[in-house]
N, C-alpha and C positions, 0 to 999 in steps of 0.2 A: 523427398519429391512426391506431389500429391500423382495420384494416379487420374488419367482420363479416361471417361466415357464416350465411346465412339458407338453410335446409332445410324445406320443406312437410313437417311430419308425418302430415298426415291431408285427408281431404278430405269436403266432403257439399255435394248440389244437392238443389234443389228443381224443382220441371216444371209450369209453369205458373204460376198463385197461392203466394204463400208461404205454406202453408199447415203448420203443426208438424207434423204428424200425418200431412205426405207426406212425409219426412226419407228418402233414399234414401243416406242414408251406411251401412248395412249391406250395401247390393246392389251399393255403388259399386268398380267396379275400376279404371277411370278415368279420366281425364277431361282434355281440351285444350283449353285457350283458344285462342281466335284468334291467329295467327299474321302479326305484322307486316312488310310488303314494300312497296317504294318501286315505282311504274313504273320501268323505264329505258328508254331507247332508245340503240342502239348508232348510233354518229355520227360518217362519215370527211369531214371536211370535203376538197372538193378539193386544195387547197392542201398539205395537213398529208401530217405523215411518219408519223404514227399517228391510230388510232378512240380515240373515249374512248367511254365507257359515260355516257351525261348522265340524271340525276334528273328527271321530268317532274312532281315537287310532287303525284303521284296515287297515293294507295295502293291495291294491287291490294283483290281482293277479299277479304273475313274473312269466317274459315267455321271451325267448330269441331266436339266429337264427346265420346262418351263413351261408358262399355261398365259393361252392369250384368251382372251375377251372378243369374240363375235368369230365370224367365219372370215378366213384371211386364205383367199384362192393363192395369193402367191406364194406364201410357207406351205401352205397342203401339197405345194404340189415338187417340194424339196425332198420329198420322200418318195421312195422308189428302190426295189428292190434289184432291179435295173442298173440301179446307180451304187458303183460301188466305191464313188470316190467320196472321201470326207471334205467335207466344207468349214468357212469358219464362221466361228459363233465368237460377236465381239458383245460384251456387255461391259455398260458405265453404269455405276452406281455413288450417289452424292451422300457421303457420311459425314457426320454432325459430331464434331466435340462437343461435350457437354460443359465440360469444363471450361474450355477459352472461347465457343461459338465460334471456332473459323469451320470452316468446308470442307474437307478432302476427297477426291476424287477417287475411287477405285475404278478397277479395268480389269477384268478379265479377257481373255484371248484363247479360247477353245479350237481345236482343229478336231472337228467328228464327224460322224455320220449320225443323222437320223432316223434313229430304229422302229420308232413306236407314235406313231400319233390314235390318239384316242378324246373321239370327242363326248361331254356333257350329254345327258340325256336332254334332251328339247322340253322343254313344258313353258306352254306358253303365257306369257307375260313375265320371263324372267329368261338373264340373258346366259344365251349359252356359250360356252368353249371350250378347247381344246387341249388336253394336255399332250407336248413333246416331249420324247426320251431321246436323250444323244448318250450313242454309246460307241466305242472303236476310238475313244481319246487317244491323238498320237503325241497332240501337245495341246499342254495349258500353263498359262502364265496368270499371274495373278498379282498385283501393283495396287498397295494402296498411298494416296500423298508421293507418287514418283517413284515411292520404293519399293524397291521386288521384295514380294513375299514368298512368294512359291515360284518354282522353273522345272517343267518337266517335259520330255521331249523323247518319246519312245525311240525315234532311230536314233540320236547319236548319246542315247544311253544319258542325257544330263539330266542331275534332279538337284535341285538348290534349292535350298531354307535361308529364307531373308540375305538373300545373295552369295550364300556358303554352299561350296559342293556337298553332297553328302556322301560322294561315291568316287570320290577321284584315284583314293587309295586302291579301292578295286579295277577303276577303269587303268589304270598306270598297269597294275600287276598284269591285267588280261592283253595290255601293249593296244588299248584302243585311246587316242587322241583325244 
């Protein structure tokens, strides 16, 4: 079976509410999903002639970002320290087989807060923006072509790879649902 090239063409979020008419794909320059990382712990047992690096089954923390193109009064004003409820962050992105030229949809679905807006330095005649950090991930899903890639959801403990728990065994032993 040959292998396919899949390429993100394009991309557009939404902030907040899915709301059409807040479509932030013209302002969008870009955008990072959460970044996947295992704990480790580095481990010289007495004994041993070498450390190994051991898996602690705990993913560090997910935290993501994006950078819009010009001054957007409505997202500026989604940050506040005031506010300590997280919101959600819905991003579509249009990826390209290379191989057979069809389309697939991906979708991200972040539930965070906005921690950090920082904008461009101004110099005139060139345009300036703003970089966002969302951090306090309680959940994020991630779906390319329909199919779950990623499922993670801080309160009731679920984390799935390409639709597999990864933790049912320990959630069963701990008598959490």
């Amino acid at each position: 079976m040959a292998s396919s090239l899949y390429f993100m063409e394009a991309a557009n979020l939404f902030v907040g509410d899915h709301d059409p008419t807040a479509s932030l794909h013209l302002v969008l320059e870009s955008l990072k999903l959460p970044g996947l990382e295992e704990t480790t712990q580095e481990w010289t047992p007495g004994g041993a002639v070498a450390g190994v690096e051991v898996g602690m089954s705990v993913l560090k923390k997910l935290d993501a970002g994006f950078k819009l193109k010009g001054v957007q009064p409505e997202i500026l004003t989604q940050f506040g320290l005031g506010s300590k409820r997280r919101q959600n962050f819905t991003a579509y992105g249009s990826i390209r087989d290379k191989l057979t030229g069809a389309s697939l949809q991906s979708k991200a679905i972040l539930e965070a807060r906005m921690t950090k807006v920082e904008a461009d330095e101004f110099k005139r005649g060139e345009l300036q923006g703003y970089d966002y950090a969302l951090t306090e991930v309680f959940h994020y899903e991630l779906t390319i072509g329909g199919r779950e890639i990623y499922y993670f959801d801080f309160m009731t403990s679920a984390w799935r790879v390409g639709g597999v728990s990864q933790n049912s065994d320990v959630m069963a032993n701990l008598g959490i649902a």
